[in-house]
C-alpha positions in Angstrom: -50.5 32.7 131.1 -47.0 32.0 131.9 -46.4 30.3 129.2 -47.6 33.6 127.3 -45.5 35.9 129.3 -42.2 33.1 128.9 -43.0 33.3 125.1 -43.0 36.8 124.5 -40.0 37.4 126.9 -38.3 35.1 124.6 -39.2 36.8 121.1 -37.9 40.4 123.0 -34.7 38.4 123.7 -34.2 37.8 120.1 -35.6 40.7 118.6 -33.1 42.8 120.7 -30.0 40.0 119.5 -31.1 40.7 115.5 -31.7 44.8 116.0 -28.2 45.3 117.2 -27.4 49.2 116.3 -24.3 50.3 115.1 -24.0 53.2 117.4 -24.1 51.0 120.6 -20.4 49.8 119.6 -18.9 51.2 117.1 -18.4 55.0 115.9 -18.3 56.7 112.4 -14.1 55.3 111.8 -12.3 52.3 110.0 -10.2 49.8 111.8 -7.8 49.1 109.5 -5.9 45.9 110.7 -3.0 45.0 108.5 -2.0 41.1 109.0 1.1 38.8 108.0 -0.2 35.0 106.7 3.2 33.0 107.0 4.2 29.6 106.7 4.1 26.7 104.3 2.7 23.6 103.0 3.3 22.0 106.7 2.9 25.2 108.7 1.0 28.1 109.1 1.1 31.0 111.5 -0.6 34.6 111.7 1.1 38.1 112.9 -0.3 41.3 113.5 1.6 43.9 111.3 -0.4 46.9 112.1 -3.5 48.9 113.2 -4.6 52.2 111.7 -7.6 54.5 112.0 -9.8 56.1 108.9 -12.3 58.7 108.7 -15.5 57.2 108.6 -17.3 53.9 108.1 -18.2 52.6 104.6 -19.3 49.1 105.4 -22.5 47.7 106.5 -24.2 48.9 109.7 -26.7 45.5 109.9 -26.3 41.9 109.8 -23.1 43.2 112.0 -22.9 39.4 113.1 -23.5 37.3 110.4 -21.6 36.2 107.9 -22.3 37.6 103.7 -20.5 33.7 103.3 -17.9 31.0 104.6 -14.7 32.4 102.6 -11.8 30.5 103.2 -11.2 32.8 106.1 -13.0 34.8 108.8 -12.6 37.5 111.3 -14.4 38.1 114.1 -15.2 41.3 116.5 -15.9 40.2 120.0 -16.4 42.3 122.9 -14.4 40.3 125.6 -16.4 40.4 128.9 -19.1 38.8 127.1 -18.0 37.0 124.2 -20.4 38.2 122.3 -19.8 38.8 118.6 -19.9 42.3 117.7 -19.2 42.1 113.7 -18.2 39.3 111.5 -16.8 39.0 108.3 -15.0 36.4 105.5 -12.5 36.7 103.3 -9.7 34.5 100.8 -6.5 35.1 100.3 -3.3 34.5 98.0 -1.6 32.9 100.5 -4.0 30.0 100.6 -3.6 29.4 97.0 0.4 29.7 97.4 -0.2 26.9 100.2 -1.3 24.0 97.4 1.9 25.2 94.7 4.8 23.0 94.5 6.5 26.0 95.8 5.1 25.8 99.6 6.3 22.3 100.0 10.1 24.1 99.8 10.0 27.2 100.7 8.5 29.4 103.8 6.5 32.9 102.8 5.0 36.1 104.4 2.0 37.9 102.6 0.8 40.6 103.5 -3.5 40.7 104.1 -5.3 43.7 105.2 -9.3 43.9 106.8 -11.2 47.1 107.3 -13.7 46.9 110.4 -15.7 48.8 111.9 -14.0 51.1 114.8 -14.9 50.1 118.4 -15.9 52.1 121.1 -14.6 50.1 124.0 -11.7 47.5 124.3 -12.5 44.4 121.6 -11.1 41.0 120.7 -10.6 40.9 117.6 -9.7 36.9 116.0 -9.0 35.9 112.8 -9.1 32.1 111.6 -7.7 30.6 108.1 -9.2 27.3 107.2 -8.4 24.5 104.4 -10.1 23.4 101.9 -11.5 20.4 104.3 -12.9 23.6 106.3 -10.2 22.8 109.0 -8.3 25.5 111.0 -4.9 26.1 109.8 -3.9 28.8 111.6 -5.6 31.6 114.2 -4.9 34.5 115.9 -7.0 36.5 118.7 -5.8 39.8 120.0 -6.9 42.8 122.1 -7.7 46.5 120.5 -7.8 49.0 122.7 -9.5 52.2 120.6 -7.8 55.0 122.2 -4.3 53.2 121.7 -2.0 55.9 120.6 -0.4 54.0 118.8 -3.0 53.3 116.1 -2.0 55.0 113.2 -3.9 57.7 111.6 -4.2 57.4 107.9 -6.0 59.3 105.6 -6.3 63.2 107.1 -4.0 64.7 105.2 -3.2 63.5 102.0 -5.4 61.9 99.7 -5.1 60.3 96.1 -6.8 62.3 93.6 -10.2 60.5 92.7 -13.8 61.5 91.4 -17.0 60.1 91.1 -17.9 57.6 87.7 -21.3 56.3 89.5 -22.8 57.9 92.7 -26.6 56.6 94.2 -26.1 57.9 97.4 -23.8 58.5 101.0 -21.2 55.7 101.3 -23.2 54.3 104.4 -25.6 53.4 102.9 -24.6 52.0 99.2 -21.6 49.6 98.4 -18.6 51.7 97.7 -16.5 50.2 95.4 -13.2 52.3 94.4 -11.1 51.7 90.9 -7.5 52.0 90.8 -4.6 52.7 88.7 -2.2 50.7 88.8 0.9 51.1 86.0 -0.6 54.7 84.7 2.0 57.6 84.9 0.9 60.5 86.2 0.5 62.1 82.4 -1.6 58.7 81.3 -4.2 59.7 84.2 -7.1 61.0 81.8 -6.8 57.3 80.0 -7.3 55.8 83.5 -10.5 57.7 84.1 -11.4 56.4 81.1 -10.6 52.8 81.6 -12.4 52.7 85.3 -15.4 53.8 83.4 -15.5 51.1 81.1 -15.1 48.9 84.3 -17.9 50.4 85.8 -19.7 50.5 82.8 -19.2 47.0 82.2 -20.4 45.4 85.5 -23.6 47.5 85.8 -24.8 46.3 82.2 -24.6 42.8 83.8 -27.6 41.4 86.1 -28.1 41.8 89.2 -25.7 45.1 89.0 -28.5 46.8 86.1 -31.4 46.8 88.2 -29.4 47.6 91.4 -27.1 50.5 90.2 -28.7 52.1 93.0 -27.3 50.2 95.6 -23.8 51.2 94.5 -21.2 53.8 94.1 -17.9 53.7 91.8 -15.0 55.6 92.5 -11.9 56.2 90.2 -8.8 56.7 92.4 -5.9 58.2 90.4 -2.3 56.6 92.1 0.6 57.2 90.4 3.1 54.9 89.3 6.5 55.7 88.1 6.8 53.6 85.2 3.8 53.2 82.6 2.5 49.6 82.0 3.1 46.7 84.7 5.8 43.7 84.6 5.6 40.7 82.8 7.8 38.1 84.2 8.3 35.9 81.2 9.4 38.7 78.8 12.1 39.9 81.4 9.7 43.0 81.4 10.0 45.0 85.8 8.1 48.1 86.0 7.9 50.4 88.7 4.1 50.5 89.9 2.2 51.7 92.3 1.1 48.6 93.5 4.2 45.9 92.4 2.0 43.4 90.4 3.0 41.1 87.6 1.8 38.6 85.6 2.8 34.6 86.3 1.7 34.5 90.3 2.7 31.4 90.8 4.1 31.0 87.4 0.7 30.9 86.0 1.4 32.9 82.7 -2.2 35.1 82.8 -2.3 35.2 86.5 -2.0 39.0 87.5 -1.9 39.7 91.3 0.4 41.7 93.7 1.4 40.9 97.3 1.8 44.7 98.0 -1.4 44.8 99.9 -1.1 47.5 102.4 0.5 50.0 99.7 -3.1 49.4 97.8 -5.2 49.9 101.0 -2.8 53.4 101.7 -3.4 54.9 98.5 -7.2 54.4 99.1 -6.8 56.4 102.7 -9.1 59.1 103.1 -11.4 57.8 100.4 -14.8 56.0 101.5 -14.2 52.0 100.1 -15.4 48.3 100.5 -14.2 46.7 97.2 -11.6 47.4 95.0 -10.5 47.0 91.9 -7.4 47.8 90.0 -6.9 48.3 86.5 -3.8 47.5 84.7 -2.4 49.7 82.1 -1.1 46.3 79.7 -2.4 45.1 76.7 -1.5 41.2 78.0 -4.7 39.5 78.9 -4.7 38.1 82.4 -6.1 38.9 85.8 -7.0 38.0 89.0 -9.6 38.0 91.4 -10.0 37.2 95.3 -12.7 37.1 97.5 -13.1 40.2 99.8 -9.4 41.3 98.6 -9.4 43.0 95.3 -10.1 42.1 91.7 -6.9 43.0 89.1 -7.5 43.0 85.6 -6.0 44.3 82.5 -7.5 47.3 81.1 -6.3 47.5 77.3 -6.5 43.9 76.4 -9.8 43.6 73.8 -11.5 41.2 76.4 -11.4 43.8 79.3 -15.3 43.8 79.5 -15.9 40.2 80.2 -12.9 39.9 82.2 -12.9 42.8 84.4 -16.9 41.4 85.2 -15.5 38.0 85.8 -13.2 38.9 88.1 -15.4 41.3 90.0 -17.9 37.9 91.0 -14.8 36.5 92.5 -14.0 39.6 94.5 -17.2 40.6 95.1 -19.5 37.9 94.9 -17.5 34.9 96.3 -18.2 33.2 93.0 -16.1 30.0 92.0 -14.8 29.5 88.3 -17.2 27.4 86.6 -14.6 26.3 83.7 -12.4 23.0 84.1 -10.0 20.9 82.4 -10.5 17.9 80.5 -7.6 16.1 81.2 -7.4 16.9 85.1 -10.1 14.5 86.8 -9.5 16.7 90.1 -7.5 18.5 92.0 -6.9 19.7 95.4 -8.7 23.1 95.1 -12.1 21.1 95.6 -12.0 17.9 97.7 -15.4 16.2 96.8 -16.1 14.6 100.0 -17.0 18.3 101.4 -19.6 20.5 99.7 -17.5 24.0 98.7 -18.9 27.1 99.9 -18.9 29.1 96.7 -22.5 28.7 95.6 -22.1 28.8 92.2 -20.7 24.9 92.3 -21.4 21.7 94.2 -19.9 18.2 95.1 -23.4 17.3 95.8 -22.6 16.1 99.4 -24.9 19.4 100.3 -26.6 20.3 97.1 -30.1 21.4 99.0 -27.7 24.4 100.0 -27.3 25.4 96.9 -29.5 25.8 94.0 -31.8 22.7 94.3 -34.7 25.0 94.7 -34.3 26.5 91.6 -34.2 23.1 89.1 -37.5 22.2 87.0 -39.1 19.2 88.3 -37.5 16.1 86.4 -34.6 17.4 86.0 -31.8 14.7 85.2 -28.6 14.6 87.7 -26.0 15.1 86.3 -27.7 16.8 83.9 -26.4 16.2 80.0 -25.1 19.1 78.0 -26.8 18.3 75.4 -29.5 19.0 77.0 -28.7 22.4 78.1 -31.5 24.1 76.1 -34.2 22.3 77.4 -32.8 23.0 81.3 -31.2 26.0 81.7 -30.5 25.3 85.5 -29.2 22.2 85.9 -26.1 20.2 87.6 -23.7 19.6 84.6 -20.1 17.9 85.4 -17.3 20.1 85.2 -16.4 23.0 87.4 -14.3 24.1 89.7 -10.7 23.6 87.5 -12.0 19.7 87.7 -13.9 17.7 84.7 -15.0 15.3 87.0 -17.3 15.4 90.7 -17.4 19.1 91.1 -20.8 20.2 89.0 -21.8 23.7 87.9 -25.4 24.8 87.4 -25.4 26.3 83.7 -24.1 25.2 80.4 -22.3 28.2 80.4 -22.1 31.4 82.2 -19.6 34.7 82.8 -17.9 32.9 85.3 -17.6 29.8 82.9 -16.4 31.5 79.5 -15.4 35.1 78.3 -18.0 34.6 75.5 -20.8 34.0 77.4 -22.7 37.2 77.7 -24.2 37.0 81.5 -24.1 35.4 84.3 -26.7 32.4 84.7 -29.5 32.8 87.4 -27.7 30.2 89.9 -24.7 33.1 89.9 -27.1 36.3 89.7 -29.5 34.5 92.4 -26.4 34.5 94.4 -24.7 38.1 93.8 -28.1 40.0 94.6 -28.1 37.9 97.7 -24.6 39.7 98.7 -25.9 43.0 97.7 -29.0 43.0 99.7 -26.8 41.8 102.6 -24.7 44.6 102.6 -27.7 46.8 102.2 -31.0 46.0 103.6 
């Protein structure tokens, strides 16, 4: 009988840890927690550059406490007496690719990096931890937030970038709000814009799991402004004046389109209910960029937008790895291959029953051949990851191996419904 009473004691103790409510800690606002990754190759430090309140909470209200995935960085929400973790999520960022260029071994850089969290009801700790690709810390930071610190700014009550609805299934609490931006459109190129983010959102929901989960989601245009139309291209000698400050050759990668204007993204989206972005580049160069958690960046006018602009949204979105490699680079220092990545769309094999081994027919040969691609459509072919050797991807080809390819395989769809129903069941 005790043993009965112990039992069920201990199932209310963790039913009440996994029914945590939203309205026992937080209230209906964004933190908005704007950071400063600095450093180089040998050193790495974190600063605090700002907090700000929005109206209203788009992000997930279960799971508060667990993580959608590893990312190559998380934060987490702690209430302080306790220690207990209040919310908890993952991120990457350009800084941590900027750590393995040339550059960082010469030079010392700030980026800027900015978080939306739930807002807290009482005083909270809030830490944030960057790890290497060994999955070892680099650099961490804890601080206090008080909520009524008046001092927080207040962003997003007054003025707000025009935007309008392309896809709508339901209140931002409860669906994944992703908003579209403009990002070298004047204010006169607007009405090409609005049609450009509907392509975009066009484009991903045509692509499994997005098709038969439209309903889980909401895409919003936001119209910002830039001065100047079309965006810089370093290598032609080409500066624009943009609303967000991106150009092509991050890194001096020629199609590599970012920006490091961060916070100036996450203003002009004040006011506006958001999880994921993406922003759209008014430039007929092909390139783009996306980062986990962050935003995806793409060029809108280039005849591969489609593909690209979905591409880039698994990265942001989804977490997903690039399954495409060189043939004359047998690795490189993006994936060691003693540590199994946590992108789950490739594997070093040193944890492959993490990953897809569950979904391989029985027999299957590992590493499996191309050749015999047909006959295995899941399967652990070499190549992935940037490297043509020890870093394996599960398909022959897939969206997030090849522009041509027309979908993502079912190791990569497997994985972004996964996300999805994270964020939503």
């Amino acid at each position: 009988m005790k043993k009965a009473v112990l039992l069920t004691l201990c199932l209310l103790t963790v039913l009440s840890v996994h029914s945590q409510k939203f309205e026992e800690y937080f209230t209906d606002k964004t933190l908005r927690v704007d950071y400063l990754f600095c450093g180089n190759a040998e050193q790495q430090y974190i600063c605090l550059d700002g907090l700000s309140s929005l109206p209203g909470w788009a992000g997930r209200r279960k799971h508060l406490s667990e993580l959608p995935l590893q990312g190559n960085g998380q934060i987490t929400m702690r209430d302080p007496e306790s220690g207990k973790a209040l919310y908890r999520t993952s991120f990457s960022a350009l800084f941590q690719e900027w750590l393995e260029t040339d550059e960082a071994r010469i030079a010392t850089k700030g980026f800027e990096n900015t978080f939306l969290l739930p807002y807290p009801q009482r005083t909270v700790e809030v830490e944030i931890t960057l790890f290497d690709s060994h999955r070892r810390i680099r650099a961490t930071l804890k601080h206090t937030v008080q909520p009524n610190d008046i001092l927080i700014t207040q962003k997003g009550q007054t003025h707000v970038t025009p935007h309008k609805y392309l896809h709508q299934s339901g209140e931002p609490s409860k669906c994944i709000d992703v908003a579209i931006l403009a990002e070298g459109y004047t204010s006169e190129e607007m009405e090409t814009f609005y049609q450009d983010a509907n392509i975009a959102c066009e484009s991903i929901l045509t692509h499994e799991p997005f098709r038969s989960m439209k309903d889980k989601f909401n895409f919003i245009a936001v119209a910002s402004p830039s001065a100047d139309s079309g965006v810089s291209v370093p290598r032609l000698n080409d500066w624009k004046h943009t609303a967000f400050n991106s150009h092509f050759s991050t890194f001096y990668s020629d199609r590599y389109l970012t920006t490091s204007h961060v916070k100036a993204i996450h203003d002009a989206l004040a006011g506006i209910p958001y999880e994921h972005i993406i922003i759209l580049a008014n430039t007929e160069e092909y390139g783009g960029g996306g980062i986990y958690n962050s935003y995806t960046l793409t060029t809108a006018h280039h005849p591969l937008f489609r593909p690209v602009v979905v591409h880039e949204f698994g990265h942001s979105f989804g977490g997903l790895a690039d399954e495409y490699f060189y043939e004359n680079d047998l690795m490189t220092d993006t994936y060691p291959l003693d540590i199994e990545p946590w992108e789950q769309n490739i594997t070093t094999r040193i944890d492959f029953a993490s990953k897809w081994q569950d979904m391989l027919q029985a027999n299957t040969p590992i590493p499996t051949p191309t050749s015999a691609a047909k006959k295995y459509q899941v399967g652990v072919f070499e190549g992935g990851g940037y490297s043509a050797k020890g870093v394996y991807r599960p398909s022959d080809d897939c969206r997030m191996r090849t522009n041509e390819y027309p979908e993502f395989c079912s190791v990569c769809r497997r994985a972004l419904q996964r996300i999805i129903e994270f964020y939503t069941k």
